[in-house]
BAKOLZA-159768 format. One record per residue (C-alpha): residue number from 1; x, y, z. Coordinates in Angstrom, 2 decimals, m for minus. Layout:
N
(NUM,(X,Y,Z))
...
END
This chain:
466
(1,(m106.61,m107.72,m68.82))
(2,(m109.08,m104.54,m69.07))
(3,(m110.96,m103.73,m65.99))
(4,(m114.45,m104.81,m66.68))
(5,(m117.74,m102.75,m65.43))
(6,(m121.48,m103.78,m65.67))
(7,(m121.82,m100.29,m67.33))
(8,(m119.61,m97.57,m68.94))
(9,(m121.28,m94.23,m69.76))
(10,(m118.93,m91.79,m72.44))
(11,(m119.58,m88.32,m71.25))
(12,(m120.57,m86.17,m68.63))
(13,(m123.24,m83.88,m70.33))
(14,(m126.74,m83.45,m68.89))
(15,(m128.31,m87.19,m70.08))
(16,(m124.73,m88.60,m69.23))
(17,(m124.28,m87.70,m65.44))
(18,(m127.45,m88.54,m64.24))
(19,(m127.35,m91.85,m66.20))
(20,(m123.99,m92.85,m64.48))
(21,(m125.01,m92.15,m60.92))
(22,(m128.91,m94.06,m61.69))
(23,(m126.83,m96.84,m62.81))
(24,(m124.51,m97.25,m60.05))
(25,(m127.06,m96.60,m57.75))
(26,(m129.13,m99.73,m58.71))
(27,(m126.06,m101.82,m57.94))
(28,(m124.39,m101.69,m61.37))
(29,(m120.21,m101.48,m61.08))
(30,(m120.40,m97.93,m63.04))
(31,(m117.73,m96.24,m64.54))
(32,(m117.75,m92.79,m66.15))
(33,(m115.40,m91.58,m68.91))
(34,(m114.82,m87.86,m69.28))
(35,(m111.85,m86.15,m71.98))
(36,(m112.55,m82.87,m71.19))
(37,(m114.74,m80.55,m68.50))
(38,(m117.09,m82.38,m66.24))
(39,(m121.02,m80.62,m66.95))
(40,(m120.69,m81.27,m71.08))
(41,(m121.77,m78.24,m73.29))
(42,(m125.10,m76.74,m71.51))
(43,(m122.55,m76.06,m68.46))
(44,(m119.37,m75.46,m70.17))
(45,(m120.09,m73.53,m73.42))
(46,(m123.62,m73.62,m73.94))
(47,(m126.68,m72.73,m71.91))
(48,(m124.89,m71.79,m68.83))
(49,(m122.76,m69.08,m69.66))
(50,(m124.74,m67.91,m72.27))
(51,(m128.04,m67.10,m69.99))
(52,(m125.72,m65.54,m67.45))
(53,(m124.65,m63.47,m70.46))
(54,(m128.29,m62.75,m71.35))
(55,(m128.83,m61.86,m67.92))
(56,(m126.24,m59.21,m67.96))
(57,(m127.46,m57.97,m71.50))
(58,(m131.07,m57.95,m69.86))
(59,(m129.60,m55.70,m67.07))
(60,(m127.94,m53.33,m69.44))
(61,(m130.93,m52.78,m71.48))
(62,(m133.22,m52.35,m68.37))
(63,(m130.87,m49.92,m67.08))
(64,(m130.89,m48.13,m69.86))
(65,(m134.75,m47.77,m70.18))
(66,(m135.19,m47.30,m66.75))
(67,(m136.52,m43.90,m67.24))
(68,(m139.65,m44.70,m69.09))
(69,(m140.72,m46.49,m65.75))
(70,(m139.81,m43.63,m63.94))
(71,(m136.64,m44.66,m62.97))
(72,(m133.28,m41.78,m63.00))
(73,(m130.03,m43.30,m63.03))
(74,(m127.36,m41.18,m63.57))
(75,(m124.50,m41.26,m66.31))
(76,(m124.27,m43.72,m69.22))
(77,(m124.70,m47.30,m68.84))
(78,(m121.80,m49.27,m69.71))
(79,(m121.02,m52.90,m69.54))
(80,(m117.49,m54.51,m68.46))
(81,(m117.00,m57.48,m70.52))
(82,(m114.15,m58.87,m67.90))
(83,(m116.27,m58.91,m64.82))
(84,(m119.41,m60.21,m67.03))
(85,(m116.86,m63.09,m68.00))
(86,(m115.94,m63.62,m64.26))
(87,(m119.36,m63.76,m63.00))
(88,(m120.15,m66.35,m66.09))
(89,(m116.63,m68.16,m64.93))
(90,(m117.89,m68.38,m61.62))
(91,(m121.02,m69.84,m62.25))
(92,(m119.77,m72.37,m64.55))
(93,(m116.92,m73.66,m61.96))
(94,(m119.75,m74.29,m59.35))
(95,(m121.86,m76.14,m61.85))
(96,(m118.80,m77.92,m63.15))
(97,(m117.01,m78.94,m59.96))
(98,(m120.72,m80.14,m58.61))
(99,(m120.73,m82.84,m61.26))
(100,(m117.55,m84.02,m60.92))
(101,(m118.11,m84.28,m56.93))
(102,(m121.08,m85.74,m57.75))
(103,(m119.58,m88.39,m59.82))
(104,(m116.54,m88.37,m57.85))
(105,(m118.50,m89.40,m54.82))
(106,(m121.36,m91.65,m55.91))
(107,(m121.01,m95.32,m54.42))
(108,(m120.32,m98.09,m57.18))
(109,(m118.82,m95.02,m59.55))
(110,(m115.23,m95.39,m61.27))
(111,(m114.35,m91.96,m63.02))
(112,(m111.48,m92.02,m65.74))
(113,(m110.28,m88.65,m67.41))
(114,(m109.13,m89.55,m70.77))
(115,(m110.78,m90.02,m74.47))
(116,(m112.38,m92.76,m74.40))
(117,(m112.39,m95.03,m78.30))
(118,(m113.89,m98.23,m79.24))
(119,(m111.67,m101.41,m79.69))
(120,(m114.77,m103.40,m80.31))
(121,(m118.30,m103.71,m79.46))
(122,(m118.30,m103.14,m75.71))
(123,(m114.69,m102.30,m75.21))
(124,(m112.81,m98.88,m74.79))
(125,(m109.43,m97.73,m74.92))
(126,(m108.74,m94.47,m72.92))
(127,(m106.00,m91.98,m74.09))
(128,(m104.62,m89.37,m72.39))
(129,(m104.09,m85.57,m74.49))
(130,(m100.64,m86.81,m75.40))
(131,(m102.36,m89.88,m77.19))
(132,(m100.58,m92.62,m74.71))
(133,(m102.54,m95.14,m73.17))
(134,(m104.35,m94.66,m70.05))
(135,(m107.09,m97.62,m69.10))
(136,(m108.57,m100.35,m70.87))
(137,(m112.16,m101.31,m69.92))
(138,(m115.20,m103.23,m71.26))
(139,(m118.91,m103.25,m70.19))
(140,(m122.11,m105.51,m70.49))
(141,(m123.70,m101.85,m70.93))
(142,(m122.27,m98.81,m73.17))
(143,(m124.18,m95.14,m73.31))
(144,(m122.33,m93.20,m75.70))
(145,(m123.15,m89.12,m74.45))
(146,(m120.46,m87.46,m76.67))
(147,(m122.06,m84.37,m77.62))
(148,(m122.08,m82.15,m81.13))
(149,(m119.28,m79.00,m81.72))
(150,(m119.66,m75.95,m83.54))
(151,(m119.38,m76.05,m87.08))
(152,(m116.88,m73.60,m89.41))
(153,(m117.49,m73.44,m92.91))
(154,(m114.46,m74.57,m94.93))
(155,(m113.87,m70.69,m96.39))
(156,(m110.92,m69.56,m98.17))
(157,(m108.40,m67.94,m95.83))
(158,(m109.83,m69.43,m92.84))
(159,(m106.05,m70.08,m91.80))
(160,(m104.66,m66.55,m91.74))
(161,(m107.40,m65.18,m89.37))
(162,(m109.26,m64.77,m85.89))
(163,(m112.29,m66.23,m85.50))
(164,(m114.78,m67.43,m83.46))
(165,(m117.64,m70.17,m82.07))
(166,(m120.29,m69.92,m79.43))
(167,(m117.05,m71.61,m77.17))
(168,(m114.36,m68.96,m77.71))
(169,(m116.35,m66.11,m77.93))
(170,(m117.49,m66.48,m74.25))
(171,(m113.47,m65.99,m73.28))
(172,(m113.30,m62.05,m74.68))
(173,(m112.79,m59.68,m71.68))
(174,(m112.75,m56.81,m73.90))
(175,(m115.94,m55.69,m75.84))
(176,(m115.75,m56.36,m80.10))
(177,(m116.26,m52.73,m81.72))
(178,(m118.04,m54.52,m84.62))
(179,(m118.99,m58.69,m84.00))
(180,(m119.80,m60.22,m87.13))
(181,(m122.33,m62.92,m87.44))
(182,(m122.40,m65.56,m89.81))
(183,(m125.63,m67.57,m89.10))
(184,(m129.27,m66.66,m87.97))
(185,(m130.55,m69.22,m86.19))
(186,(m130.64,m70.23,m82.06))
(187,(m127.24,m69.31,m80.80))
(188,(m126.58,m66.48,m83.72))
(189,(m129.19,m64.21,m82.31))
(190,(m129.12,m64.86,m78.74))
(191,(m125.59,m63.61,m79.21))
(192,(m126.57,m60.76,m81.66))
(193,(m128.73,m59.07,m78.96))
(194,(m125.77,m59.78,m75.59))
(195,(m123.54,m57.60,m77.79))
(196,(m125.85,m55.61,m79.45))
(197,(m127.03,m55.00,m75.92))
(198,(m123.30,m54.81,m73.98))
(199,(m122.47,m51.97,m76.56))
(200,(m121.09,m53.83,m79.87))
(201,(m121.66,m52.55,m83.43))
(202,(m123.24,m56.07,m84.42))
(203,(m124.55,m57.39,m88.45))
(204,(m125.83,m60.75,m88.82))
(205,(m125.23,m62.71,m92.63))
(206,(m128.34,m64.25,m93.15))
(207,(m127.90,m66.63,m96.44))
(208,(m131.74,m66.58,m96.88))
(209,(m134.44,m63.96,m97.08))
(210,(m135.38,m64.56,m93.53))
(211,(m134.36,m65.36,m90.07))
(212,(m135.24,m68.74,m88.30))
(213,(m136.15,m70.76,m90.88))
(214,(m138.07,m73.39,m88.85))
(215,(m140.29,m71.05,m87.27))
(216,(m143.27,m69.48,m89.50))
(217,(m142.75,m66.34,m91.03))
(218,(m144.47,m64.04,m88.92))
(219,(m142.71,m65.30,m85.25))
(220,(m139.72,m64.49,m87.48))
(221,(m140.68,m60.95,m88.55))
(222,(m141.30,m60.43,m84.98))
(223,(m138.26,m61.24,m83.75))
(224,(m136.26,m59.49,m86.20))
(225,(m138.15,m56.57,m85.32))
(226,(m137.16,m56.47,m81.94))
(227,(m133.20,m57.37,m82.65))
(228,(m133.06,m54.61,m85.42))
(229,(m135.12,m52.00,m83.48))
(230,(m132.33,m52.47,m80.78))
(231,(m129.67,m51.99,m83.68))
(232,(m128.74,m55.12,m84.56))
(233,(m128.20,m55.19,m88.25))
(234,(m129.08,m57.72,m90.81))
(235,(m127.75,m58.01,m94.02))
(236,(m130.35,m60.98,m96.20))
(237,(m129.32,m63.06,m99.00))
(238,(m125.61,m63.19,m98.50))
(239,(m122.84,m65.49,m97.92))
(240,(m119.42,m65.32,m97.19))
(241,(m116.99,m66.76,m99.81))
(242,(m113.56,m65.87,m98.66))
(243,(m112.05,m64.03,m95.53))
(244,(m108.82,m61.97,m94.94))
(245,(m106.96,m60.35,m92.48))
(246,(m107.76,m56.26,m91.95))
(247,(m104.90,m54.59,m93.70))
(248,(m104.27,m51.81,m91.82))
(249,(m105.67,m53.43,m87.85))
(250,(m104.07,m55.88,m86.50))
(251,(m106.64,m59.47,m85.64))
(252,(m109.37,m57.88,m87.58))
(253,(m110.78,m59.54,m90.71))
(254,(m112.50,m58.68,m93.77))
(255,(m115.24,m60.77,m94.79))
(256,(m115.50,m61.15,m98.92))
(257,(m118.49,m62.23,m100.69))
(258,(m118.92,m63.12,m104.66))
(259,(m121.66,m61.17,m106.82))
(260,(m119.86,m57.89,m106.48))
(261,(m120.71,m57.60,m103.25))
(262,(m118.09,m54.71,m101.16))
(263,(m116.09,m57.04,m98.29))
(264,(m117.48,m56.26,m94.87))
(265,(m114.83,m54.87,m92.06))
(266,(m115.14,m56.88,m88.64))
(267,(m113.48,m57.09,m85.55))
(268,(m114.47,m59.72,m84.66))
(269,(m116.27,m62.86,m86.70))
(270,(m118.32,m65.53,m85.13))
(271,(m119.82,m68.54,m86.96))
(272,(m123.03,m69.78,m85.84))
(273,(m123.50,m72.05,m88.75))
(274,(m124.35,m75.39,m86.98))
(275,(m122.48,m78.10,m84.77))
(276,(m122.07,m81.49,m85.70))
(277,(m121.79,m84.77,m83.88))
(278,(m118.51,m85.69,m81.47))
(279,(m118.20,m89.21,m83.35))
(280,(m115.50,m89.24,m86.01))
(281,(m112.70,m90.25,m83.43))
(282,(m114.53,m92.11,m80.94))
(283,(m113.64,m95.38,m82.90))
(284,(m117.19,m96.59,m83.42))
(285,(m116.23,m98.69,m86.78))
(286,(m114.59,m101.05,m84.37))
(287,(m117.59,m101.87,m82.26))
(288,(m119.82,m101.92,m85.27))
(289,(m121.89,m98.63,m84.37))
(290,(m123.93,m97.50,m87.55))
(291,(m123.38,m93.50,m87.99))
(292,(m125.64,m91.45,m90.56))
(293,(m124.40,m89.39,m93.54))
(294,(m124.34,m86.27,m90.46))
(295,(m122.21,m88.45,m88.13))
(296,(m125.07,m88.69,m85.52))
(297,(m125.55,m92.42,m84.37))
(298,(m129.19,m93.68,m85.33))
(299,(m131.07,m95.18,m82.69))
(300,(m134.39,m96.59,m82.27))
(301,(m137.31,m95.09,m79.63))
(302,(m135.43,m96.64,m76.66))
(303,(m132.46,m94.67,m77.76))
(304,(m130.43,m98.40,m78.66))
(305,(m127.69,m97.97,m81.61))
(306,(m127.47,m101.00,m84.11))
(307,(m125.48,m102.93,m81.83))
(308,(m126.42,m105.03,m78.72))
(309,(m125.91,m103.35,m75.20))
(310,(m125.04,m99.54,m77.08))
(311,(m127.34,m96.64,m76.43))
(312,(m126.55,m93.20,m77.66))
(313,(m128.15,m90.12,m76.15))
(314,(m128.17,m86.99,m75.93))
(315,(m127.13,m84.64,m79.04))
(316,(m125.22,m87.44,m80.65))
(317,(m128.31,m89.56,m81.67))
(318,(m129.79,m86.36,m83.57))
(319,(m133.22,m86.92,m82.00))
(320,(m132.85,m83.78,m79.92))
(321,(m130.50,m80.66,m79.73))
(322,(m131.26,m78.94,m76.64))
(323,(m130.30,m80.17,m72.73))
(324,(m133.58,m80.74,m71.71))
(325,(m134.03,m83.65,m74.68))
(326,(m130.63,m85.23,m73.55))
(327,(m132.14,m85.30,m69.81))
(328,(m135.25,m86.44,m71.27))
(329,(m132.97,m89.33,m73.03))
(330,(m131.49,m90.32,m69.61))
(331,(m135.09,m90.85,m68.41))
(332,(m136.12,m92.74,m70.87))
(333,(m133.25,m95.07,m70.58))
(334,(m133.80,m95.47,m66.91))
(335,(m137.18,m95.68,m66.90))
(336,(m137.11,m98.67,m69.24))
(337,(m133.59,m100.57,m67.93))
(338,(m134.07,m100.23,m64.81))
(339,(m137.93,m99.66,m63.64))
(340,(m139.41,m102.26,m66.25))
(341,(m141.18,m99.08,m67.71))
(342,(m141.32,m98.80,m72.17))
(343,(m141.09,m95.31,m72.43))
(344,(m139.91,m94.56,m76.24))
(345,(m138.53,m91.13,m77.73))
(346,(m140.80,m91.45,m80.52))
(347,(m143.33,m90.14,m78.68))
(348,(m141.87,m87.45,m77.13))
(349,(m143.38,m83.75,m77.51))
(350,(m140.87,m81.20,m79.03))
(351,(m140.59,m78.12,m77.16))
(352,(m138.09,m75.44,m76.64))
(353,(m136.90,m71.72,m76.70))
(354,(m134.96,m69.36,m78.50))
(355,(m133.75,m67.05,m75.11))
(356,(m133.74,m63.77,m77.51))
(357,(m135.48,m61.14,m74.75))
(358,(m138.34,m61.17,m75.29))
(359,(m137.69,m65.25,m75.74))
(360,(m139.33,m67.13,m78.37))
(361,(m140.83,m70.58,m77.19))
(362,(m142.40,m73.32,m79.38))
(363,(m144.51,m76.68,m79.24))
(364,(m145.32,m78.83,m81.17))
(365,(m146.20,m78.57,m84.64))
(366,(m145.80,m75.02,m86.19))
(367,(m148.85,m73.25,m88.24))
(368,(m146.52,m74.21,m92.04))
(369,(m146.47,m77.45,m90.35))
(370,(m150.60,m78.16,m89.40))
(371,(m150.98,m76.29,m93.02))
(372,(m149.38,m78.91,m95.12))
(373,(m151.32,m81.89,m92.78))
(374,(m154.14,m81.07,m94.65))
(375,(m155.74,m81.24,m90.92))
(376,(m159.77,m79.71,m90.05))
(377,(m157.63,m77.27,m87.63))
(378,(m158.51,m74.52,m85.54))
(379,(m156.28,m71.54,m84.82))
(380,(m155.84,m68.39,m82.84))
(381,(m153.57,m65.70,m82.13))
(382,(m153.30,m62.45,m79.30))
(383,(m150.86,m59.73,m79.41))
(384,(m148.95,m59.29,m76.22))
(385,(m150.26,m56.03,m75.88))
(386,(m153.52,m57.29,m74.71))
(387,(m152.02,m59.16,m71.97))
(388,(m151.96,m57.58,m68.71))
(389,(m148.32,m58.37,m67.22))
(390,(m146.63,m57.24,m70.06))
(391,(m148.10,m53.83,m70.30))
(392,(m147.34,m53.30,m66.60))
(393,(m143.79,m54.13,m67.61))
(394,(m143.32,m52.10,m70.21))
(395,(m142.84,m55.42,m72.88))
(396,(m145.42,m55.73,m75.25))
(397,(m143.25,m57.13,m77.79))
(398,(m144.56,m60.39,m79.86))
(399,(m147.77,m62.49,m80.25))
(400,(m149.30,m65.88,m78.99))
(401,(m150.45,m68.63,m81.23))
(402,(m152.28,m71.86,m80.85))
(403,(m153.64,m74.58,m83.31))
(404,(m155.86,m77.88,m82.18))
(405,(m157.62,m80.06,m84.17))
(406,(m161.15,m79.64,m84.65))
(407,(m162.53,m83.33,m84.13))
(408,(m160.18,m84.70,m81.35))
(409,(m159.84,m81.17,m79.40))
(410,(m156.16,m81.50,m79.24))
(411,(m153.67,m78.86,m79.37))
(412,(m151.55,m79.37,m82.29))
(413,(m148.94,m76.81,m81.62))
(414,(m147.96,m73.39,m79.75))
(415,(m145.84,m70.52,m79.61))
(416,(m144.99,m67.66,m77.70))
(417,(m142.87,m65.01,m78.88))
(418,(m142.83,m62.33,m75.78))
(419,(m141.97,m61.22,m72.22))
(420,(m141.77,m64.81,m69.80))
(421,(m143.44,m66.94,m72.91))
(422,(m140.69,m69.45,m72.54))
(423,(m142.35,m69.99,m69.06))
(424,(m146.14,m69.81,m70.22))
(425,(m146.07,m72.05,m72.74))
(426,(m145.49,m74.86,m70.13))
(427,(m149.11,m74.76,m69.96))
(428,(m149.49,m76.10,m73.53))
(429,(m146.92,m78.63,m72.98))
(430,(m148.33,m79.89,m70.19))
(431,(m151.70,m80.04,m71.34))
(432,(m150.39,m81.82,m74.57))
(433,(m148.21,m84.55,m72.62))
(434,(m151.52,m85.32,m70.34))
(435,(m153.40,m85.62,m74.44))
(436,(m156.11,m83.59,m73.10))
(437,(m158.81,m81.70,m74.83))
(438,(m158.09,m78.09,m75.11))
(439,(m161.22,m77.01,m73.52))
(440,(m159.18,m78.30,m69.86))
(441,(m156.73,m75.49,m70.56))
(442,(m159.50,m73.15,m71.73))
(443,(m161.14,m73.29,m68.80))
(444,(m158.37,m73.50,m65.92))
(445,(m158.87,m70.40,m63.65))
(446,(m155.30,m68.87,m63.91))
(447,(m153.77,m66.41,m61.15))
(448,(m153.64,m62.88,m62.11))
(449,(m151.61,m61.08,m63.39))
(450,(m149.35,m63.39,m65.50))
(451,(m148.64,m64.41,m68.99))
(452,(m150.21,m67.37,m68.94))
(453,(m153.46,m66.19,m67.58))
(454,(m154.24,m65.15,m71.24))
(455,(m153.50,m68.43,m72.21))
(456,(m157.33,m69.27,m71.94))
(457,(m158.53,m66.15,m73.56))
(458,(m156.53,m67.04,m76.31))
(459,(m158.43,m70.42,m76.84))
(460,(m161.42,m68.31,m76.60))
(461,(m160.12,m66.99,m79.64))
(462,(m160.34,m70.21,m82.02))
(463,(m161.64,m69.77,m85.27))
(464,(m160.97,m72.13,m88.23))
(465,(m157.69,m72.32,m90.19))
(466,(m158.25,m71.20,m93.76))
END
C-alpha cells in the first residue's frame, strides 16, 4: 500500500521549501520530493551563482577604473575563472546543504530523493535515475514546485557541437576567448557584461531591432549603451539558422545564418532564448492536471490547478518567473490554507530587476503600457546625473521614471535604470502595495545621500503624459 501524507510538496525551489516546512509545522504529516539538488534554480543555476558572478565582474571593472577615483593599483587586472567558479561553488553548497538540513530536520517532514510522477489525482510514483521504483505515496494535499529549464532552439547541427545554457556555462574554469550570445533578454545580458567584464571577446544575436523587448525603448537604449560602451557587441536583426563545428579548432563552432549573412566564429555559444516549464514527464495526464499550449499548469488567484487538492507554484504556473514571485506563491498559499486569510495572485504587483551593473529595476506598468490605457496620466523622468550618490560614485549611468494617474493619485508604474535602483525602487513598490497617493512618497523626508532620496524630487517633476 503507498505511504499516505496529509501533504506532498514536488520540489525544493524557493516557494517549495518554505511551503513544506509551514505545512508540517501546522501539524500536517509532510513529505517533500526532490530529483535533483536541494535549493531549486535561484540556488543551483540561477540567481545564486550568477550574482556571485556579477559580483566578481563588478570587482574587475572597479579595479580597473580605480584610477579615476584616485585609486593606483599596479599591473593589469585579470580575472581567474577557476577560483571565481570555486567561490560561486562554495556559496551554492552552503545555500544548498542549508535546505536540505532544513528539510532534513523539520518535525512532521518525510524527504524522498527521486522523480516524483502522477499515477492519479493525488498519487505519486517516485523513480530513482535508473527509472526503478523507489516509493509510492498519496496526499489529501499536492503543491506541484517543478520549476522551468533553459530552452535550445531546435537548429541544424545542434548534435555535432558544444554548447551552452545559463546551467553549464557557470561550470567553465577557463575564460571563452569569444562567448557567443544567442538571446537579449534577462539572463543574456547579465551574462554579456560577467564576461565582457572577466576579459571575454563577447557579441550578442539580437533577432529584433532592439534589446529587452518588454521594457520601453529608451530604458533599452540605455542599457545597451552601457553593455556596448564596455565592449560588448551587438549584432540586430539576426538569427541563427544552422551551426557547425570550427574546422580548424577543436570544440569551437561556427554559427551560420540565411540572407547571405558571413557565419560568425565562437568559442563558445550560449543560448539564452527562454526556459520552459518542468511538466512534460511529471505524469500530470494521470491526475487530470490541465497544462497550457507552453506546458505551464493554469491556476486560478489562489494558485489551485483544475483539479481538487493540486496547487502549482512557483515558475510552473507561468504567473511569475523570478524567485521572489515563487516565495510570494508560498505565501499566498499559506496565508489562505492555513491562517484563514484570501490572499489571491491576481492582485499581486509585478516588480523585478535585470542585475546588468548599473541594474535595471521595474514596477508596475511600463510608459508603452499606461500609453495604450488611454489613462489621464502623469509622468516624469531624472537623469542619474542629477542625483547626488551616484556622482560621488562615479555612476551616473541611466534615468528614473514614474507614471500615476491623474484623478486617483496612484502610481501606475516605475523604473530605475542606474547605480543601487534595484534597491530604490522599493520605495515605489511599497508605496503601491499600501495603494497610496503619490503625494505620501513625494513628501517622505529621505536620508541623504542615497538614490532614493531623489525619489521625491522626481515626483516633483510630474507633468502630463502627451
Amino acid at each position: 500500500m503507498p505511504q499516505h501524507f496529509d501533504a506532498v510538496v514536488i520540489g525544493t525551489g524557493q516557494g517549495g521549501s518554505p511551503l513544506a516546512v509551514r505545512l508540517a509545522k501546522s501539524g500536517r504529516e509532510t513529505a517533500v520530493i526532490e530529483r535533483a539538488a536541494f535549493g531549486g534554480t535561484c540556488v543551483n543555476v540561477g540567481c545564486t551563482p550568477t550574482k556571485s558572478y556579477v559580483a566578481s565582474a563588478r570587482a574587475a571593472h572597479v579595479a580597473r577604473h580605480c584610477a579615476e577615483l584616485g585609486v593606483q593599483v599596479g599591473g593589469a587586472i585579470s580575472v581567474d575563472l577557476a577560483a571565481v567558479k570555486a567561490r560561486k561553488d562554495k556559496i551554492i553548497g552552503q545555500s544548498r546543504d542549508g535546505v536540505e538540513a532544513w528539510l532534513r530536520g523539520t518535525q512532521n517532514m518525510s524527504v524522498f530523493k527521486g522523480h516524483a510522477r502522477f499515477t492519479g489525482p493525488r498519487a505519486l510514483a517516485i523513480s530513482g535515475p535508473d527509472g526503478n521504483l523507489l516509493d509510492e505515496i498519496s496526499a489529501d494535499e499536492v503543491f506541484i514546485n517543478t520549476g522551468t529549464r533553459a530552452v535550445v532552439p531546435p537548429l541544424d547541427g545542434l548534435e555535432r557541437i558544444r554548447y551552452y545554457t545559463n546551467s553549464n556555462l557557470l561550470d567553465l574554469t577557463e575564460l571563452p576567448s569569444h562567448l557567443v550570445i544567442v538571446g537579449a533578454s534577462y539572463i543574456a545580458l547579465e551574462f554579456a557584461q560577467i564576461f565582457r567584464r572577466f576579459g571575454s571577446q563577447v557579441t550578442v544575436l539580437v533577432r529584433g531591432e532592439r534589446l529587452l523587448t518588454r521594457e520601453d525603448a529608451d530604458f533599452a537604449d540605455s542599457v545597451q549603451k552601457v553593455l556596448a560602451r564596455e565592449g560588448v557587441e551587438f549584432r540586430f536583426n539576426v538569427q541563427p539558422s544552422r551551426v557547425e563545428p570550427h574546422p580548424h579548432r577543436e570544440n569551437e563552432v561556427c554559427v551560420g545564418f540565411e540572407q547571405n549573412i558571413p557565419a560568425l566564429e565562437a568559442s563558445h555559444l550560449l543560448f539564452a532564448t527562454g526556459r520552459e516549464p518542468n511538466t512534460d514527464d511529471l505524469g500530470l495526464a494521470a491526475a487530470g492536471i490541465a497544462v497550457d499550449k507552453h506546458g505551464t499548469i493554469p491556476v486560478d488567484g489562489q494558485l489551485r490547478t483544475n483539479v481538487p487538492g493540486v496547487w502549482a507554484i512557483g515558475d510552473v504556473n507561468g504567473r511569475g518567473a523570478f524567485t521572489h514571485t515563487s516565495y510570494d506563491d508560498y505565501q499566498i498559499v499559506a496565508a489562505n490554507l492555513l491562517d484563514g486569510a484570501s490572499r489571491s495572485v491576481d492582485t499581486r504587483i509585478m516588480a523585478y530587476a535585470v542585475f546588468v551593473d548599473p541594474p535595471l529595476a521595474r514596477v508596475g506598468a511600463s510608459e508603452a503600457e499606461v500609453r495604450k490605457s488611454g489613462r489621464d496620466a502623469l509622468i516624469a523622468t531624472m537623469p542619474m546625473t542629477r542625483v547626488g550618490r551616484a556622482r560621488e560614485r562615479g555612476e551616473t549611468d541611466g534615468f528614473m521614471k514614474v507614471m500615476v494617474d491623474k484623478e486617483s493619485k496612484r502610481v501606475l508604474g516605475a523604473a530605475i535604470h542606474g547605480i543601487e535602483g534595484d534597491e530604490a525602487l522599493h520605495t515605489f513598490i511599497d508605496i503601491m502595495t499600501a495603494d497610496a497617493p503619490y503625494p505620501t512618497l513625494q513628501y517622505a523626508m529621505h536620508i541623504h545621500p542615497t538614490i532614493s532620496e531623489l525619489v521625491p524630487t522626481l515626483l516633483d517633476g510630474l507633468k502630463p503624459m502627451k
